[in-house]
N, C-alpha and C positions, 0 to 999 in steps of 0.2 A: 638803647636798651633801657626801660623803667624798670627799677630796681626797689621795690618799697614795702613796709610792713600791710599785713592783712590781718587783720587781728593778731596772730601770737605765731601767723605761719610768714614764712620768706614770700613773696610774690615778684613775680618777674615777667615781663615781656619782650623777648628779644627781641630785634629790629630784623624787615626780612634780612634771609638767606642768610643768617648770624648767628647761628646753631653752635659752629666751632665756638667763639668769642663766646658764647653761654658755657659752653665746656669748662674752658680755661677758666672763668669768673670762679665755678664751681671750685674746680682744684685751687684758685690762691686764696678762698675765706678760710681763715681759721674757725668759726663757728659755725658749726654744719647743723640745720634745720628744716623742720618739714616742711615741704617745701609746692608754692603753686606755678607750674610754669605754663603762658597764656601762647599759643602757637597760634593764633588768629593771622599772623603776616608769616608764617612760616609754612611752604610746601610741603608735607612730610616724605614725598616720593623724590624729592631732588636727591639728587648723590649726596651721600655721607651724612643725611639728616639723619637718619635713626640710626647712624651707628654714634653717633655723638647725643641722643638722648639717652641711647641704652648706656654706655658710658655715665652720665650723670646720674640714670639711676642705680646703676653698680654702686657708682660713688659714695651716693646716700645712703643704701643696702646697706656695704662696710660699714658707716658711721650707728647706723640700728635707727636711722630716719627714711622718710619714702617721699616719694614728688608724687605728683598726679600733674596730665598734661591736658590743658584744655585747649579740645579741640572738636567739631563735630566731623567725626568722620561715619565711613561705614565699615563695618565689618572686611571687608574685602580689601581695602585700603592699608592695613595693619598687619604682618605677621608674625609679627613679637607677641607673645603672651606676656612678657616680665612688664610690659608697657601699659600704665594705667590711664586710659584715655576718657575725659567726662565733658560734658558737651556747655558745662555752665562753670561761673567759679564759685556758685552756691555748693554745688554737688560736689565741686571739689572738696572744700571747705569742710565737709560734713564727712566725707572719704577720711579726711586726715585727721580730725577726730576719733573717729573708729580705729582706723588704724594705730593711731597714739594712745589709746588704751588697750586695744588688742597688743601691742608691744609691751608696755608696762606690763601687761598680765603675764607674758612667757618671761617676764624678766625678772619678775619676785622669785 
């Protein structure tokens, strides 16, 4: 799994079919941040994949941080609405931005 800064967000790659082990990483940091996770080696349709991403993003949710998951998929592919899926890690990058100010705004 790569584990490494992106500018000022978490980035992560897990290794295939290591969705769990990306879980678990989540729950033992004490510093919880917004966050890019890259699914290029990852099935999304295998067993227990999104239920271990929607977990990581509950996780983040609680903390008042969000992931974005890059991946290209299609629409059909996906039946999580809470799931933010972008097909580059520019887009992401720019998601989490907005997002990180759309937060701070409901939080003054």
């Amino acid at each position: 799994m790569i584990i490494s800064k992106l500018g000022k967000y978490l980035y992560i790659k897990p290794d295939k079919n290591k969705t769990h082990e990306l879980e678990l990483y989540f729950s033992s940091i004490s510093k919880i941040t917004f966050s890019i996770i890259d699914l290029e080696k990852i099935n999304i349709n295998d067993e227990g994949v999104l239920e271990s991403l929607i977990k990581i993003n509950n996780h983040l949710n609680i903390k008042n941080k969000s992931c974005v998951f890059v991946k290209q998929i299609s629409i059909d592919e996906i039946e999580s609405s809470d799931l933010v899926f972008l097909s580059t890690i520019k887009e992401a990058k720019d998601f989490l931005s907005m997002d990180e100010i759309e937060r701070d705004l409901i939080n003054q």
